[in-house]
C-alpha positions in Angstrom: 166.7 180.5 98.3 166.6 183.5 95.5 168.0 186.5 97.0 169.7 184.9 100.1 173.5 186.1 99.3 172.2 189.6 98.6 170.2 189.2 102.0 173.5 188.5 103.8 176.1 191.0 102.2 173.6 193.9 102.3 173.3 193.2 106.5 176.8 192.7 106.3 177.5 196.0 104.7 174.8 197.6 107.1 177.1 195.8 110.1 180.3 196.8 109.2 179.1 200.2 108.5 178.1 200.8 111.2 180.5 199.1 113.4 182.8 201.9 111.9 180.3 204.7 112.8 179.9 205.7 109.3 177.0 207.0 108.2 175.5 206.2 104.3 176.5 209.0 102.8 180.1 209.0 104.6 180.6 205.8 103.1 179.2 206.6 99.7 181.6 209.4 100.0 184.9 207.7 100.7 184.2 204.8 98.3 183.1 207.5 95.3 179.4 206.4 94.9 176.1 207.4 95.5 174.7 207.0 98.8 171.6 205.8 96.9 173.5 202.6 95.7 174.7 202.1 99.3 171.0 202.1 100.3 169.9 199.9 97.9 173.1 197.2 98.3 171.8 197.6 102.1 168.5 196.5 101.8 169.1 193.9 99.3 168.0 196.0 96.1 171.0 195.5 94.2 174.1 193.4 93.4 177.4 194.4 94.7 180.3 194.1 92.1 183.7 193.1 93.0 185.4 196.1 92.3 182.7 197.6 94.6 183.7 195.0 97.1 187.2 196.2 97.1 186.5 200.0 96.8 184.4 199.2 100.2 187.0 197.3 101.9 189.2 200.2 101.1 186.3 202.6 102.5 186.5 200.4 105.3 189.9 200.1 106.1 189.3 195.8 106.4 190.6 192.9 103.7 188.5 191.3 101.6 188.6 188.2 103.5 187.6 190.2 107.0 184.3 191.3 104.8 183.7 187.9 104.6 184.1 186.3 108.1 180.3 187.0 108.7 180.0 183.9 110.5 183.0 185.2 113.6 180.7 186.9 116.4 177.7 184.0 115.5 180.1 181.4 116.1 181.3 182.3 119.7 179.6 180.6 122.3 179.7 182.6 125.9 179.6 186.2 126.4 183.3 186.2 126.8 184.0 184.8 123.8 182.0 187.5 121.9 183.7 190.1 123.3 187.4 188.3 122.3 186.0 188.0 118.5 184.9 191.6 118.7 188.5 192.5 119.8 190.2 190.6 117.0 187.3 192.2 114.7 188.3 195.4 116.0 192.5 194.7 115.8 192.1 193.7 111.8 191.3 196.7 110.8 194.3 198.3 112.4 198.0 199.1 111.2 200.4 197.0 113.1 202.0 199.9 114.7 198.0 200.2 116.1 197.9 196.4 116.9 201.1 196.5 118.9 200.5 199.5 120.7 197.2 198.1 121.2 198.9 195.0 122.6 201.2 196.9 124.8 199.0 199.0 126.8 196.5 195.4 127.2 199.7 194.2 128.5 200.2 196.7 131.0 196.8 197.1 132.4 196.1 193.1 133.0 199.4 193.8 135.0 198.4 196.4 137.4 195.3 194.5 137.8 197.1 191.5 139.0 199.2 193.5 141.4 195.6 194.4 143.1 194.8 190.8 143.4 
């Protein structure tokens, strides 16, 4: 299968582009390349280097490892589940002062909505 592992980090890119509401040539601007090679990684034109890896992780604001877990949202069974890996999807990117604050007002609205049950 020539080509495969291009196919699936160019969508991947495309994804988490987009999942960030970043446009091309935002992200070719905060990772210092053309939005031309963005394009082309995007549609499976070109290879991606590792240190293009990590400048997009850091474009990103995500971990190498996160760019990886392509395989998260596919593996979740019920609607439900989706939506919980697209919440921890959403949390990685975060600080931890994001993630707990995050966490706190969760906390506080599943407790109002029990006091209405």
């Amino acid at each position: 299968m020539a080509g495969e592992a291009k196919k699936i980090v160019g969508k991947r890119v495309a994804h988490l582009r987009r999942e960030k509401g970043l446009s091309q040539a935002q992200l070719a601007e905060a990772m210092g390349v053309a939005v031309e090679s963005i394009s082309r990684i995007e549609r499976s034109e070109r290879n991606m280097s590792i240190d293009m890896l990590e400048k997009l992780c850091d474009a990103l604001h995500i971990s190498v490892t996160d760019f990886f877990e392509i395989g998260v949202l596919s593996k979740a069974e019920s609607p439900m589940e989706k939506d919980i890996a697209k919440v921890v999807a959403l949390l990685r990117s975060k600080k931890p002062s994001e993630i707990k604050f995050a966490y706190k007002i969760l906390k506080d609205i599943f407790m109002e909505l029990k006091k209405l049950d």
